[in-house]
C-alpha positions in Angstrom: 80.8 116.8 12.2 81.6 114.6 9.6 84.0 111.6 9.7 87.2 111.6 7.6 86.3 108.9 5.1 88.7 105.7 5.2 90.5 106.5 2.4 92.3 110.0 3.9 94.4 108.0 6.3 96.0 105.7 4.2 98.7 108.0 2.4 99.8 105.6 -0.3 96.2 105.6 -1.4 96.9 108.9 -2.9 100.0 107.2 -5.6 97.5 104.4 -5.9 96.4 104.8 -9.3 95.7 101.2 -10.2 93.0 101.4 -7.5 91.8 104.5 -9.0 91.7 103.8 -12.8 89.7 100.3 -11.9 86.8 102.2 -10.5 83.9 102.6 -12.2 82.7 106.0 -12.9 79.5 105.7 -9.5 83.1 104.5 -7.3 84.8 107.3 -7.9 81.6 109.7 -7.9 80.9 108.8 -4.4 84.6 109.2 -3.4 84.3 112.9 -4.6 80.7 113.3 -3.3 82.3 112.0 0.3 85.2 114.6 0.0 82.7 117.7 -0.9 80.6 116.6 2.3 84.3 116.3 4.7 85.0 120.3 3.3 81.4 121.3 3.3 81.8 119.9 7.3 85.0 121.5 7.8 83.9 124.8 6.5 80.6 125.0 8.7 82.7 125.2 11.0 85.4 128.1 10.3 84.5 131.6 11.0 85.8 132.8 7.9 83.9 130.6 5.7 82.4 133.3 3.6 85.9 134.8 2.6 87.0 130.9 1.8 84.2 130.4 0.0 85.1 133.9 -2.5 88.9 133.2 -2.8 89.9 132.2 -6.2 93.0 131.2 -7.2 93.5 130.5 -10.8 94.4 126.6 -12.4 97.9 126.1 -13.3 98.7 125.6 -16.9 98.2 121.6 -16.5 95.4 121.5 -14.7 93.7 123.9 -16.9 94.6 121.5 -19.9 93.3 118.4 -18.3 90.0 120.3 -17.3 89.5 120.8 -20.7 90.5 118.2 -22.7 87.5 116.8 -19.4 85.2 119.2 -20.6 85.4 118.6 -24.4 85.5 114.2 -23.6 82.5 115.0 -21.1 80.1 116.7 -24.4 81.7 113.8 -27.3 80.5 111.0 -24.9 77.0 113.0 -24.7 76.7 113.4 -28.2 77.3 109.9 -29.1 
C-alpha cells in the first residue's frame, strides 16, 4: 500500500497558502499526482470500489465557478 505523503499529517499545512501559492506549477503537480496515487491505493483496497468509482455528486456553486474561470485561464494561456 501506499504511504501517506508528508504533507497529510501536518494539519496547518492545509491553511498554509503562502506555501502553496510559492510553488511552481511541477510542485504542486506532483503534490496532486501523490494524492491521486494515496486514493488510487486506498481504493484497491475497498470492496466497493466499483460503486465509489460511479458515485457523482455535483460541484457546489463556488467550486463550479472556480473550475471554470480554471478552464477558461487553462485555453488563454494555450493560446498565447
Amino acid at each position: 500500500m501506499t504511504a501517506a505523503p508528508r504533507w497529510l499529517d501536518t494539519p496547518e499545512s492545509a491553511e498554509d497558502l503562502g506555501r502553496l501559492r510559492a510553488m511552481t506549477p511541477a510542485e504542486r503537480l506532483a503534490h496532486f499526482v501523490e494524492a491521486c496515487e494515496l486514493a488510487r491505493s486506498i481504493l484497491q483496497h475497498r470492496s466497493d470500489a466499483s460503486e465509489v468509482l460511479q458515485r457523482r455528486e455535483p460541484l457546489s456553486p463556488e467550486a463550479e465557478a472556480t473550475w471554470l474561470r480554471l478552464c477558461a485561464e487553462g485555453r488563454r494561456a494555450r493560446a498565447a
